[in-house]
N, C-alpha and C positions, 0 to 999 in steps of 0.2 A: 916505130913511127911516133907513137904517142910521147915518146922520150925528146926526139927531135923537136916535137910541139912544144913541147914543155919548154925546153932549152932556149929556144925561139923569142919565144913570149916573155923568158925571165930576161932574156938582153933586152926586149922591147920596153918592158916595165920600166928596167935601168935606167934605159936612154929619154923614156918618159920623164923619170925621176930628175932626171940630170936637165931637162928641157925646163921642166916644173920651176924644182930649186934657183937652179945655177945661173939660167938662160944658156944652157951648153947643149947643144948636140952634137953627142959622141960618134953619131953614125955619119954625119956630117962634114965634123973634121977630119975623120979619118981618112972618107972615100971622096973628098975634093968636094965639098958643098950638098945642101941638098937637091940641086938639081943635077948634078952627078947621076950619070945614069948607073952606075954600080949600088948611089946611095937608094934610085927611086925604088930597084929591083932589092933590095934589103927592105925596105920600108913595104912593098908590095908582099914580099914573103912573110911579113909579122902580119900582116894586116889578114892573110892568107889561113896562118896559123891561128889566128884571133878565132877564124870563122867557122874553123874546123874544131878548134876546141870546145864547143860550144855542143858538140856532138858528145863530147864530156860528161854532160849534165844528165844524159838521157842512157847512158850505159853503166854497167855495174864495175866491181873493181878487173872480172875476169876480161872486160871488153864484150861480156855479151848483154844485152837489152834487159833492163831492167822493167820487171811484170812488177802490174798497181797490184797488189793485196792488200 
């Protein structure tokens, strides 16, 4: 699961990247605009993975909780 997030978030970054730069979005052109409802449900799954990743911070490398000492 943690792989999928990852993967996720590195195409989000991209299309970030390329919105940033270029004035292009990739997830846009591809799936027919961004009100595309293929593009919204893309754009909901990064924003998904965004939130969950964040559960990242607070766990160690094995996936279990990392204790203050």
């Amino acid at each position: 699961m943690r792989n999928f997030v990852l993967a996720i978030l590195i195409i989000g970054a991209i299309n970030w990247g390329l919105i940033g730069f270029f004035q292009y979005d990739l997830i846009a052109s591809i799936f027919g605009g961004q009100l595309a409802i293929i593009s919204r449900i893309i754009y909901a799954i990064v924003g998904l993975c965004g939130l969950y990743a964040i559960s990242f911070y607070f766990t160690g490398k094995s996936g279990n909780a990392v204790s203050a000492s």
